[in-house]
C-alpha positions as CSV (number, residue, x, y, z in Angstrom):
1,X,-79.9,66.3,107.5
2,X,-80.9,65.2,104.3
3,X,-81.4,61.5,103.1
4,X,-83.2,58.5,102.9
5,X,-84.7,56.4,106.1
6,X,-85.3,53.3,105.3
7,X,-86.2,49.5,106.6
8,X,-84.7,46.1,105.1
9,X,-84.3,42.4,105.7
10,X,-81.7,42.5,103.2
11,X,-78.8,43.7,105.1
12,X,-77.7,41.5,108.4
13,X,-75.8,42.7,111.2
14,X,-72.4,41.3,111.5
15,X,-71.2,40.0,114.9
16,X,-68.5,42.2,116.0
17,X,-69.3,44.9,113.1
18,X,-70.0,47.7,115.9
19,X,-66.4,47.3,117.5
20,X,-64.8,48.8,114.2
21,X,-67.0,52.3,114.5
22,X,-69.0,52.5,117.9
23,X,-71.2,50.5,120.0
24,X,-74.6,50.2,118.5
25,X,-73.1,51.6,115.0
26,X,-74.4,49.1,111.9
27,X,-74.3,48.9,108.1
28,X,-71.0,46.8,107.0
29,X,-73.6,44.9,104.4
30,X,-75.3,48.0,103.6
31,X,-72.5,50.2,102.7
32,X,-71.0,47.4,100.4
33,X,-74.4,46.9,98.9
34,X,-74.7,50.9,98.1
35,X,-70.9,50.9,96.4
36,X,-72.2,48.5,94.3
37,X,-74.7,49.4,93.4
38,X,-73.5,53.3,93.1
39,X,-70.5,51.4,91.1
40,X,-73.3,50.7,88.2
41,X,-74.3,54.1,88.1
42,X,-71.0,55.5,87.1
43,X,-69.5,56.4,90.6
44,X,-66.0,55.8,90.6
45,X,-66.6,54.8,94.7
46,X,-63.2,54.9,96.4
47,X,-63.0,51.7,99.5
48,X,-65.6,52.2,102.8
49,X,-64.5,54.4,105.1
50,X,-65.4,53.4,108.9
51,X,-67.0,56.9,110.6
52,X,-67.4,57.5,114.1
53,X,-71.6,57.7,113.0
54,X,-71.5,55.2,110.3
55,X,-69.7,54.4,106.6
56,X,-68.9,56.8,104.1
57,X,-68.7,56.2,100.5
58,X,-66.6,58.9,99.0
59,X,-67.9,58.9,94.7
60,X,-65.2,61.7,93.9
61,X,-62.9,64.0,95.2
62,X,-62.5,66.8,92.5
63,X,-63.7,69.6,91.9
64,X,-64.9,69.1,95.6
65,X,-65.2,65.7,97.5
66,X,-68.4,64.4,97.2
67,X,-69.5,60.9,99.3
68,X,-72.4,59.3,100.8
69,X,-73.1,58.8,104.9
70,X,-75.4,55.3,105.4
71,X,-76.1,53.3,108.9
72,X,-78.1,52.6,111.1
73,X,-80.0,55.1,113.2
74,X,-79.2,54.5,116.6
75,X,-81.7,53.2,119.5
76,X,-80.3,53.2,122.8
77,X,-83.0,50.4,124.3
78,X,-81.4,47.4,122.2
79,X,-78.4,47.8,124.9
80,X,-75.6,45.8,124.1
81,X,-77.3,43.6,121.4
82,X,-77.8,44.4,118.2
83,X,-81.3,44.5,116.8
84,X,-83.5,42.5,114.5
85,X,-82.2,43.6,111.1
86,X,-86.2,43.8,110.1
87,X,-86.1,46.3,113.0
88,X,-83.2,48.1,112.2
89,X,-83.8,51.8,110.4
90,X,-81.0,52.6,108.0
91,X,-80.7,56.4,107.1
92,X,-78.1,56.9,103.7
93,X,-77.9,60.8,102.9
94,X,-75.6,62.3,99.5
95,X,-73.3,65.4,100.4
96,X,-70.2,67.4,99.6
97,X,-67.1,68.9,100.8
98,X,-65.5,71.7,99.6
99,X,-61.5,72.1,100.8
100,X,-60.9,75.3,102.6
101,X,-58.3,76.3,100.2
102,X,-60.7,75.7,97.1
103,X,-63.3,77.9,98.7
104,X,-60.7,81.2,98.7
105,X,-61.1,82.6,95.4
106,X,-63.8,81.1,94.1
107,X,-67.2,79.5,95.1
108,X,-67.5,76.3,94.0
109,X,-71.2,74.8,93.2
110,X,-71.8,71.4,94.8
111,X,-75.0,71.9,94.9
112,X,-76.4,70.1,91.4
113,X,-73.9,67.1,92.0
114,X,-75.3,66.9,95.4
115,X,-78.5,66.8,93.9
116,X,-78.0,64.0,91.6
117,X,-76.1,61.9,93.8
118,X,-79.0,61.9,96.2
119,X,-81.8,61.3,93.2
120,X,-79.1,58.5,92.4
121,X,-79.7,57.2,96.0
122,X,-83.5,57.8,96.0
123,X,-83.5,55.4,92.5
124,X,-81.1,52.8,94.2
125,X,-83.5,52.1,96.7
126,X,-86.9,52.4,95.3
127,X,-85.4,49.8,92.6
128,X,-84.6,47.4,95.6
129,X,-87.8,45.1,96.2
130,X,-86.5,44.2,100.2
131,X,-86.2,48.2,101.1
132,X,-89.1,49.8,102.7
133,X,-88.8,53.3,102.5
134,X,-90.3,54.6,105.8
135,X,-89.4,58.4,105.3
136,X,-87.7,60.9,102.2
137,X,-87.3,64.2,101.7
């Protein structure tokens, strides 16, 4: 999958956050911080949507719906507590869905919205002076 890895001290991890996805599953802060800041850019960003893997930040819905994944990535030695946040790697990737019945009689290009969502991202966090970027495509 595509996307942005990426270490912070900016974003703490909430008690109790994990019980509204998964055990171990993080990034309340950080999916508030990236509607923000996706918010400036011109995305009309609908409310956070809890995930079974994470949050997902959907930025539009027609022609196709197109959103943004972000947590934590998941380490199954920190057990039952959650980690460090200077510890914690977030991952944020841009994608798109197309609606089966939108895809019957015509292809529909996601592709270069895709694109500029994720350069969006990539500028979000490079801009951020407490992100860390530890791996990008």
């Amino acid at each position: 999958m595509n996307g942005y890895w990426f270490k912070s001290s900016k974003f703490e991890i909430e008690p109790g956050e994990d019980e509204e996805i998964n055990p171990g599953i993080y990034g309340r802060q950080l999916a508030r911080w990236l509607k923000e800041r996706l918010t400036e850019k011109g995305y009309p960003v609908e409310g956070i949507i809890n995930e079974d893997w994470g949050r997902c930040l959907v930025c539009s819905r027609e022609p196709f719906m197109l959103w943004v994944g972000c947590g934590n990535v998941t380490d199954d030695e920190t057990g039952s507590r959650p980690p460090p946040k200077e510890e914690v790697v977030w991952h944020c990737f841009a994608t798109a869905e197309v609606f089966f019945w939108k895809r019957l009689f015509r292809k529909v290009q996601t592709e270069p919205a895709v694109s500029k969502l994720h350069d969006d991202l990539g500028e979000i966090l490079r801009d951020e002076s407490e992100i860390m970027l530890v791996q990008e495509p």
